[in-house]
ZAMARGU-4260 file (C-alpha; in steps of 0.2 Angstrom, whole numbers, plus 5000, padded with zeros to 4 digits):
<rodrens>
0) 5367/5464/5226 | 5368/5482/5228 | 5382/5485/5245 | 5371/5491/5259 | 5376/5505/5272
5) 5378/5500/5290 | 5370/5515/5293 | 5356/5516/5283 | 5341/5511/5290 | 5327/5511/5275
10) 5341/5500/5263 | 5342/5486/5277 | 5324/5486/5279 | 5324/5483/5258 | 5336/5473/5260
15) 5324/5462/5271 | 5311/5463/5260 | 5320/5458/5245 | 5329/5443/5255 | 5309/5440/5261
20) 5305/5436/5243 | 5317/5424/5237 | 5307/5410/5248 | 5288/5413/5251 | 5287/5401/5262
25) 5302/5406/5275 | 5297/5424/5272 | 5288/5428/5291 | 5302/5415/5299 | 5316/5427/5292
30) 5307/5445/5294 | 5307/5440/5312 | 5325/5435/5314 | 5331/5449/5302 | 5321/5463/5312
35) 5328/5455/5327 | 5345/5456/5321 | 5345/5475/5314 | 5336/5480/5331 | 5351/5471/5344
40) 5365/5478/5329 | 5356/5497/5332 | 5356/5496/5349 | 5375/5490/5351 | 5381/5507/5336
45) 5369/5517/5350 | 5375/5510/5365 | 5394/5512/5357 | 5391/5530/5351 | 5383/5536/5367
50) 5399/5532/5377 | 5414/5546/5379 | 5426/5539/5373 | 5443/5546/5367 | 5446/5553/5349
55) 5454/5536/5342 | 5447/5525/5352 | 5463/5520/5363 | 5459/5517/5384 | 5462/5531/5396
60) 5475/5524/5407 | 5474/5526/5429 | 5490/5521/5438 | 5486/5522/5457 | 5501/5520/5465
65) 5503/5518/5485 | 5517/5523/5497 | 5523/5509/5507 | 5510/5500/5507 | 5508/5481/5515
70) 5500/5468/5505 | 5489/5464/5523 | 5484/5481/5523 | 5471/5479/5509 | 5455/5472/5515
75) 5451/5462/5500 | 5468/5453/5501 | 5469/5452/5519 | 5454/5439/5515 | 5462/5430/5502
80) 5478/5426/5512 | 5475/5431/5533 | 5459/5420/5534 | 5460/5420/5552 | 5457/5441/5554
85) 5440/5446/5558 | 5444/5465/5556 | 5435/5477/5547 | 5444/5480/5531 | 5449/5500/5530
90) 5449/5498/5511 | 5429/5497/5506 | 5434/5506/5488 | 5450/5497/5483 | 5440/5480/5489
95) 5425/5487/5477 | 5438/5490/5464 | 5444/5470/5464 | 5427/5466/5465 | 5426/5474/5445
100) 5441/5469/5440 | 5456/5456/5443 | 5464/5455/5457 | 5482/5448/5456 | 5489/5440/5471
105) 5507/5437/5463 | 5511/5455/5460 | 5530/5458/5463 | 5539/5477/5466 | 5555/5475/5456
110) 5567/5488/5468 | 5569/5486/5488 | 5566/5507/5490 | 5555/5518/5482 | 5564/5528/5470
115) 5569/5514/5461 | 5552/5505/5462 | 5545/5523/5453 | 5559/5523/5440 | 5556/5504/5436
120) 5536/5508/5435 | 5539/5523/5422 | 5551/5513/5413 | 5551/5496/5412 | 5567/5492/5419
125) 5578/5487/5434 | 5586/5499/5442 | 5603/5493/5439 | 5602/5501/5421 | 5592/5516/5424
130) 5605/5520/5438 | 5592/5522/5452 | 5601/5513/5464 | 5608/5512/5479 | 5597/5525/5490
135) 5582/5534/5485 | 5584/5554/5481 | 5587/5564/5495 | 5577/5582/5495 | 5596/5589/5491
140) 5598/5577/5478 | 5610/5582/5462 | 5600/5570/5449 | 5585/5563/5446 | 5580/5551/5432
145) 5590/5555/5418 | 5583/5564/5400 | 5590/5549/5393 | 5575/5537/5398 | 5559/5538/5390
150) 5546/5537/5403 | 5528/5529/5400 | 5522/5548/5401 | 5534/5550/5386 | 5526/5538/5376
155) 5507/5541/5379 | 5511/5560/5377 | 5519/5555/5359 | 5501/5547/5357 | 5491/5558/5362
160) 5487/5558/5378 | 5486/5572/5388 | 5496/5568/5406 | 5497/5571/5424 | 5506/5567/5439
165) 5496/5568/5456 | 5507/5566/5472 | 5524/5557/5476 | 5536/5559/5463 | 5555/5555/5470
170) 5565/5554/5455 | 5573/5572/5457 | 5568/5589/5464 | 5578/5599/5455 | 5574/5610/5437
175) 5578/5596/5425 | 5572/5581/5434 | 5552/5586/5437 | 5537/5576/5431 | 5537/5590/5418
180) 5555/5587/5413 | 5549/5569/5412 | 5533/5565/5399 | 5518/5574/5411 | 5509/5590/5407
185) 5504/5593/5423 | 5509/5592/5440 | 5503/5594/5456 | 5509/5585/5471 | 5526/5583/5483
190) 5544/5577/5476 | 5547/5566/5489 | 5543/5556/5501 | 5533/5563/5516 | 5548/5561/5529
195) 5559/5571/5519 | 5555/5590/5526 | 5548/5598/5541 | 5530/5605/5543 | 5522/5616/5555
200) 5518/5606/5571 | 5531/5593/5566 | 5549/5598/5565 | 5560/5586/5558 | 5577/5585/5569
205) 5594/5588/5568 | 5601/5574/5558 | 5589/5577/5542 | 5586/5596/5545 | 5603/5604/5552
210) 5597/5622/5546 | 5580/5624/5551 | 5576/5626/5532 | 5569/5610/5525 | 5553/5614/5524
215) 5543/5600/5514 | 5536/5610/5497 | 5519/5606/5488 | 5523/5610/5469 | 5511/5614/5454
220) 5521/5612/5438 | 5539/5619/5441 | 5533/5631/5455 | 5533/5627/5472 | 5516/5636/5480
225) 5517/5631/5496 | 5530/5627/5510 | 5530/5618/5521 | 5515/5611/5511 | 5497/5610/5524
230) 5492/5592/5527 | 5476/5598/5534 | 5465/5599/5516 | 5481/5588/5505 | 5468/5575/5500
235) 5454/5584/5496 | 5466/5594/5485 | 5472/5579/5476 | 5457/5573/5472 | 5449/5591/5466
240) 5466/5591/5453 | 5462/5573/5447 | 5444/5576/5446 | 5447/5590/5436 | 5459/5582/5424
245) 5448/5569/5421 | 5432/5579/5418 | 5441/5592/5407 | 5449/5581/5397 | 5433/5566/5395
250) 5421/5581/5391 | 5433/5585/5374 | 5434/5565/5372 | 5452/5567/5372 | 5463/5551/5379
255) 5472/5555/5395 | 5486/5545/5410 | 5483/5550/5427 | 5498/5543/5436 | 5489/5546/5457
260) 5506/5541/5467 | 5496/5544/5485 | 5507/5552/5497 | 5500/5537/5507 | 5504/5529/5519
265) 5523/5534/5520 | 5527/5540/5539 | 5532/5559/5544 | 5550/5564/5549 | 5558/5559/5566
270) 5561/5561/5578 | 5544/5563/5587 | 5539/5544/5584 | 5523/5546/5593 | 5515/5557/5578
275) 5522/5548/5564 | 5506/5548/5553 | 5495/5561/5544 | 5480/5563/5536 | 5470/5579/5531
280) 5457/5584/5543 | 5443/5576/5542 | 5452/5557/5544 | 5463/5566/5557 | 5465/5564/5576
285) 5466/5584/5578 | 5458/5593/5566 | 5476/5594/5559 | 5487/5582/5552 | 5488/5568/5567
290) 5484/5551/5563 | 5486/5534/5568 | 5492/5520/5553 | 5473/5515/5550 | 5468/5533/5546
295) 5482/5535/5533 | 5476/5520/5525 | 5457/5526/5524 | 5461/5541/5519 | 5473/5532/5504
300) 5456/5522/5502 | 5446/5539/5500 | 5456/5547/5489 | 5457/5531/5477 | 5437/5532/5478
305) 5439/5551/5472 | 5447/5546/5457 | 5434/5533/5455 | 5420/5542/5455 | 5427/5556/5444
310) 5427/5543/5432 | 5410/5540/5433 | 5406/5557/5434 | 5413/5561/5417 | 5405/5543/5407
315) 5423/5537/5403 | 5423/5521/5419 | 5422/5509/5405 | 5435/5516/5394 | 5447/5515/5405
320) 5461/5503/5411 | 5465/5506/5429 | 5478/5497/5439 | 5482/5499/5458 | 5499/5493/5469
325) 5509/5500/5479 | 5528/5502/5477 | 5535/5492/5491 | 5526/5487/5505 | 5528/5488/5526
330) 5542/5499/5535 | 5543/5487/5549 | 5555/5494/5561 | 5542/5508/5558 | 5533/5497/5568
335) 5513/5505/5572 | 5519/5518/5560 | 5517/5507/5544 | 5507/5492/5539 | 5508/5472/5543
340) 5519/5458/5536 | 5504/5447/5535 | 5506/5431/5530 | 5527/5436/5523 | 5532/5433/5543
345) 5551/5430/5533 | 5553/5414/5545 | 5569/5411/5539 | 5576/5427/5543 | 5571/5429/5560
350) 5575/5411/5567 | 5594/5414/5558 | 5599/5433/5563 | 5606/5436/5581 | 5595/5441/5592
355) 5605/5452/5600 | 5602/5464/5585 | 5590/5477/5584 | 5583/5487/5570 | 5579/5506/5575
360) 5564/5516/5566 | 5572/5529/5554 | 5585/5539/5557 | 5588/5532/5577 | 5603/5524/5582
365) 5604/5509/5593 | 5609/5512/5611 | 5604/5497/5622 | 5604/5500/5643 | 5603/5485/5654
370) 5584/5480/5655 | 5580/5489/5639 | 5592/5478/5625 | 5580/5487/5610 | 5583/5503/5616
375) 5584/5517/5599 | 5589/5535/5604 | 5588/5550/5593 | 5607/5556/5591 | 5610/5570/5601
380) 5593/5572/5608 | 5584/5564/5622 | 5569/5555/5611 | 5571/5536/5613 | 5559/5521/5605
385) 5560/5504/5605 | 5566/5495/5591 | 5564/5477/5584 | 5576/5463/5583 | 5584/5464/5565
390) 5576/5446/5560 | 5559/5453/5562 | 5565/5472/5549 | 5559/5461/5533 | 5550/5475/5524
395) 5556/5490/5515 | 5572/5489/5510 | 5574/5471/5511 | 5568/5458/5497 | 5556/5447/5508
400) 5541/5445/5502 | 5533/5459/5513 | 5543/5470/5503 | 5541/5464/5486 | 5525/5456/5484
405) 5512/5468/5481 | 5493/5470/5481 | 5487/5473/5463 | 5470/5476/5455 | 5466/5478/5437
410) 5451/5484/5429 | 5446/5490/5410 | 5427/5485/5410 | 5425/5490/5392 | 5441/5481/5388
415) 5437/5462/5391 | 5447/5461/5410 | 5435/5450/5420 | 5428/5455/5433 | 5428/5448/5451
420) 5441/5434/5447 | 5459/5433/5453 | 5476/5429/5443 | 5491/5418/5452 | 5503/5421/5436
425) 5518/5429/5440 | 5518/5450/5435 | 5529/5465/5439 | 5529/5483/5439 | 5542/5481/5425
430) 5528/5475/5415 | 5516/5489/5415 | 5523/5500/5403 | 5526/5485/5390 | 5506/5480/5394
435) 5501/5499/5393 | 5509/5501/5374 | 5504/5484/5370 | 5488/5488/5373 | 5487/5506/5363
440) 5496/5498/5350 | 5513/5509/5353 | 5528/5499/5349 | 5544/5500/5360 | 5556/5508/5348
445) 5572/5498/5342 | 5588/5499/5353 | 5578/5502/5367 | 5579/5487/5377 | 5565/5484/5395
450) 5566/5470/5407 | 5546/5473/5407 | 5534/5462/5398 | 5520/5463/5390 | 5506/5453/5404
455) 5488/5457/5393 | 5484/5441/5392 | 5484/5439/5409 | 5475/5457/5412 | 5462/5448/5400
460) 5460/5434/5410 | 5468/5424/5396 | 5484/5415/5405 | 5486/5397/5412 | 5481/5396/5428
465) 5496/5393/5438 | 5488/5395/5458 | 5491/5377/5457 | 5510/5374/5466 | 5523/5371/5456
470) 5530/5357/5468 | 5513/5344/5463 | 5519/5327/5471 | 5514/5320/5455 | 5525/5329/5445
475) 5543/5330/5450 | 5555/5344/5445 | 5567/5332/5437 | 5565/5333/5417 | 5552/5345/5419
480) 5552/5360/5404 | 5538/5368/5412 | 5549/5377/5425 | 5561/5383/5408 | 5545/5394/5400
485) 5543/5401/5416 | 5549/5421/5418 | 5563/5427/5434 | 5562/5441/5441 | 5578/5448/5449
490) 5577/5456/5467 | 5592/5469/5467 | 5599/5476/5483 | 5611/5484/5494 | 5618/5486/5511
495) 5632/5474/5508 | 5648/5475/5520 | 5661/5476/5507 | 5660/5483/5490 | 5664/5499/5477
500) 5650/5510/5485 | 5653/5519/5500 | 5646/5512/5519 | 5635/5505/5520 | 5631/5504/5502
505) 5645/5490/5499 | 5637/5485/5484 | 5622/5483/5471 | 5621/5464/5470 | 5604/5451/5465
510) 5602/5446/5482 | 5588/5434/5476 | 5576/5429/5463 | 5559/5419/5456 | 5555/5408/5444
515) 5539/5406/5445 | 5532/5401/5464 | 5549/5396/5467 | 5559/5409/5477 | 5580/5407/5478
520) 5591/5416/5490 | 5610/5420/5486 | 5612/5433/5500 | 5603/5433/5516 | 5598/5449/5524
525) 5588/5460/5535 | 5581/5476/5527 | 5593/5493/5525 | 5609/5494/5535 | 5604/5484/5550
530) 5620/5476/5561 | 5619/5458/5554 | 5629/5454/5538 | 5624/5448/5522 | 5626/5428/5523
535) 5629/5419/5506 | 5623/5402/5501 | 5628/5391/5490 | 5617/5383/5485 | 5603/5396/5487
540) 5590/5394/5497 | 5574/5388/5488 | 5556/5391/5495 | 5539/5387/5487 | 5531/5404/5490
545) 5514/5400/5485 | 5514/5386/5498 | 5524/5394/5511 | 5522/5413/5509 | 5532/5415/5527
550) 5548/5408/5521 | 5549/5397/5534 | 5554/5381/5527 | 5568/5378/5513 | 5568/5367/5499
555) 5580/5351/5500 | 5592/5358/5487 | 5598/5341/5480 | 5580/5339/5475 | 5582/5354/5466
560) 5598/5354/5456 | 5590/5357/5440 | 5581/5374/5444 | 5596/5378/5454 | 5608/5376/5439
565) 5593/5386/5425 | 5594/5397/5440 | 5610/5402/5441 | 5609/5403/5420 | 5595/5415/5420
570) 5606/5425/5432 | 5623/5425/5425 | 5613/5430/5407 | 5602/5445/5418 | 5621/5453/5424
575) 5629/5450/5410 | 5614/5460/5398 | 5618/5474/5410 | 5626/5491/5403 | 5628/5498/5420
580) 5624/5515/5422 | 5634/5525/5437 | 5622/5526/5452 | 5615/5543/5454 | 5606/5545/5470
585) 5624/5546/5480 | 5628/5565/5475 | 5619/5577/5487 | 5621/5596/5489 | 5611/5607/5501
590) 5611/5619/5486 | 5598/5609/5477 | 5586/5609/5493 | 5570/5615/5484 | 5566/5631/5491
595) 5554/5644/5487 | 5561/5661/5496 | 5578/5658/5502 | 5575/5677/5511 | 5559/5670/5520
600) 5568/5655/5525 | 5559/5644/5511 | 5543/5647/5517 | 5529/5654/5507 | 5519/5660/5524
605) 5529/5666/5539 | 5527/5654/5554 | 5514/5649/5567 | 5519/5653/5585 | 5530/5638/5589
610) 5523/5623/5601 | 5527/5618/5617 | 5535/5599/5615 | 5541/5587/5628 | 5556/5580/5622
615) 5554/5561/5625 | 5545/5559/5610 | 5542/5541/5614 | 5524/5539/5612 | 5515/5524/5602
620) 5528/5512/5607 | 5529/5500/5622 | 5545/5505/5630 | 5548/5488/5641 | 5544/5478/5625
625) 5560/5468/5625 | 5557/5456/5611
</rodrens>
């Protein structure tokens, strides 16, 4: 038979007539279903055809990445795991974004601070080997993620993609160490985190900002164009550059990676506690910058339904893989500055560390009077909070599951990820740029080795569920292999008393780690540099974090010796695959402060008329909470 043309119409309608004749008598019966046939496989090639979709058919890929953001603070996973709050969720467009796609409620940040969280998102591994440890990079920094890594913008670019950075960056401010330096042709956004320079109408104090100089810069590319950078219209500006990314570059069907790290919801500078938030004006209190934690978050929320609806605008929804988290989640000696702890209370912690000890919001000190034990001061100033006993600080900076399990949603409607269903498998931001390459059919060159791994099949809804827990009384540990196929993650950290690194680094140590639901503790602590030590265990504690999200209730060890001894395998095997690379965040020097006019004071405007400010600064906190 002559081969017929997919395309041609008049030759399959032959071809029907011809393959009419061979039977007489089935001759109506097969018409019908051939006509039917040719008509559904025309729609579909139109359908297919009338979709903008890249050059070579590869996804558009949408990382939207959120500062400090708390699990609990997302309205569609404060239902899954908060059932008891009746609160109006802030979040109505992430919530719409898990109802089309996956939403995955065992999403774990592999760093304890952000820079290292960014640096393991763009490459795939811990921060141990990338040397994006023990702090995050200060505005003075003298490195940033070094040339050496290839970054997830490095690969798509290779591809074909065109790429850009919105926002947060915080893996170097200096030339050499930009988003630019690092895979993305564009970039538009801040190079830290939002506490890390002064603005007009908020001065950050002495201890960060000695010279009066540190003026928080908004770049575009390699220049600086405005400093201090105006909150007032920030969001509407992000989303105008990642509208306009989107649209130029669906309109030439040419594949693209917007990475949107939000600004969002990290706090402002201290020491004036009582304005600690910001959103741009029309989510503001003031017409200004001023806003409580909620607004933040809507405004995060808005911003996110910007890049949405763009996507929409420009017919390229469907051909595109989105996927939102955050990189750690709650400050919480921040306290009604940043998010809740939910359902992660970190039980353990708090019943177990002296109460005497109190953790301070940023950059206060403790200074306790009689009748006010949690008593914070701003050094040298007269601003005083209160701060929180140290067994309660078990967000950033910690590994408790407020600071390392993550809200995360997926969605690739034209890529088979289902939509409105949710995942318990285990998944990291290490795995995203394994997943990403996988799915675009780039191979991770030879000798370069990730910690990442490739998760599609639980993006496509194809994994094992594994919501069930692990400790099923009909199926005891003993003997069991399962557990052995299951991956670890490894929770890095420092803030130890001793150690190579200077105080109060101590050290860069696995302070804990996953197998599954199952959660094992090595080193005990509360989050940053906090009075209370580290406290060792052997054997580790073991909690069942699907059953007992709060940590509240360790395991029975003896019951456990076979996971604790894989364990501690797994572990010994993870430090010894490590080629340590020298920590880079520890060199500073005010010379690499970015500035855009040294002669104007690093300012791009001369300044407003200063404001009148008391100077207690102690607003938004109850001052005889003694807890």
């Amino acid at each position: 038979m002559k081969r017929v043309e997919a395309n041609d119409p008049v030759a399959l309608r032959d071809l029907g007539t011809k393959m009419g004749r061979r039977s007489p008598q089935l001759r109506p019966c097969l018409r019908n279903a051939l006509f039917r046939e040719v008509v559904i496989f025309f729609f579909i090639i139109l359908l297919f055809l009338s979709l903008p979709t890249s050059s070579d058919g590869k996804p558009n890929v949408v990382i939207l990445f959120a500062d400090n953001l708390a699990y609990d603070d997302v309205g569609t996973f404060q239902t899954t795991n908060n059932k008891s709050s009746k609160s109006k969720s802030r979040t109505p467009r992430t919530d719409a974004l898990a109802s089309q796609g996956l939403k995955l409620l065992h999403w774990n940040s592999p760093a304890v601070l952000c820079s290292a969280s960014r640096a393991a998102l763009l490459t795939g591994k811990y921060p141990v080997r990338t040397g994006v440890y023990p702090r995050v990079f200060e505005p003075d920094a003298r490195h940033g993620l070094l040339a050496n890594e290839t970054t997830l913008a490095d690969y798509l670019h290779q591809e074909g993609y065109a790429t850009k950075l919105v926002g947060k960056w915080h893996l170097g401010s200096r030339p050499g160490y930009l988003p630019i330096d690092r895979g993305f042709d564009e970039w538009f956004g801040i190079p830290y985190h939002m506490s890390g320079g002064s603005l007009d109408g908020h001065v950050c104090g002495k201890e960060r900002d000695p010279n009066g100089t540190l003026w928080l810069p908004l770049f575009d590319g390699r220049d600086i164009v405005e400093q201090p950078v105006d909150l007032s219209n920030l969001a509407p500006r992000y989303v105008e550059e990642a509208r306009t990314f989107i649209l130029e570059h669906a309109s030439n069907q040419e594949p693209f990676f917007l990475y949107m790290a939000f600004s969002h919801v990290h706090q402002l500078c201290a020491p004036r506690f009582a304005e600690c938030q910001w959103a741009s004006s029309h989510f503001s209190r003031d017409g200004r910058f001023t806003a409580s934690y909620g607004d933040a978050v809507e405004e995060m929320d808005w911003i996110l339904g910007g890049v949405i609806d763009s996507l929409d605008e420009g017919g390229v929804s469907d051909d595109t893989l989105i996927i939102f988290t955050s990189d750690n989640g709650p400050w919480t000696a921040e306290q009604s500055c940043a998010g809740s702890k939910g359902p992660f209370k970190g039980t353990w912690l708090k019943e177990n560390v002296d109460n005497d000890c109190t953790a301070c919001p940023s950059e206060y000190k403790p200074s306790p009077l009689p009748g006010k034990k949690r008593r914070c001061i701003y050094p040298g100033t007269n601003y005083e909070v209160m701060g929180v006993p140290c067994g309660e600080d078990s967000g950033l900076g910690s590994a408790w599951e407020a600071n390392v399990r993550m809200p995360a949603i997926v969605r690739w409607k034209g890529g088979g990820v289902p939509e409105g269903e949710t995942s318990s498998e285990m998944v990291s931001t290490l795995d995203v740029l394994p997943t990403v390459l996988s799915i675009i059919g780039k191979e991770i060159p030879n000798g370069i080795e990730v910690d990442g791994i490739d998760v599609t099949r639980i993006f496509l809804g194809q994994a094992p569920s594994s919501s069930s827990s692990l400790l099923d009384e009909e199926e005891e540990y003993q003997g069991d292999t399962r557990i052995r196929n299951e991956r670890a993650i490894f929770f890095w950290r420092d803030g130890f008393k001793t150690g190579p690194l200077p105080a109060p680094f101590g050290r860069f140590d696995v302070a804990a780690m996953k197998i599954g639901w199952y959660k094992l503790w090595f080193w005990t602590k509360s989050s940053h540099y906090n009075a209370d030590e580290e406290v060792y265990h052997d054997p580790p504690l073991i909690f069942d974090v699907l059953n007992d999200p709060a940590e509240a209730s360790p395991l029975d060890p003896d019951e456990h010796d076979e996971l604790i001894s894989h364990a501690l395998h797994l572990m010994m095997e993870h430090k010894d695959s490590v080629e340590w690379t020298a920590p880079l965040t520890l060199a500073r020097d005010p010379k690499y402060l970015p500035c855009a006019n040294v002669e104007s004071g690093c300012r791009t405007s001369p300044p407003p008329p200063p404001l009148l400010l008391d100077g207690d600064g102690g607003g938004g906190i109850d001052q005889a909470d003694e807890r």
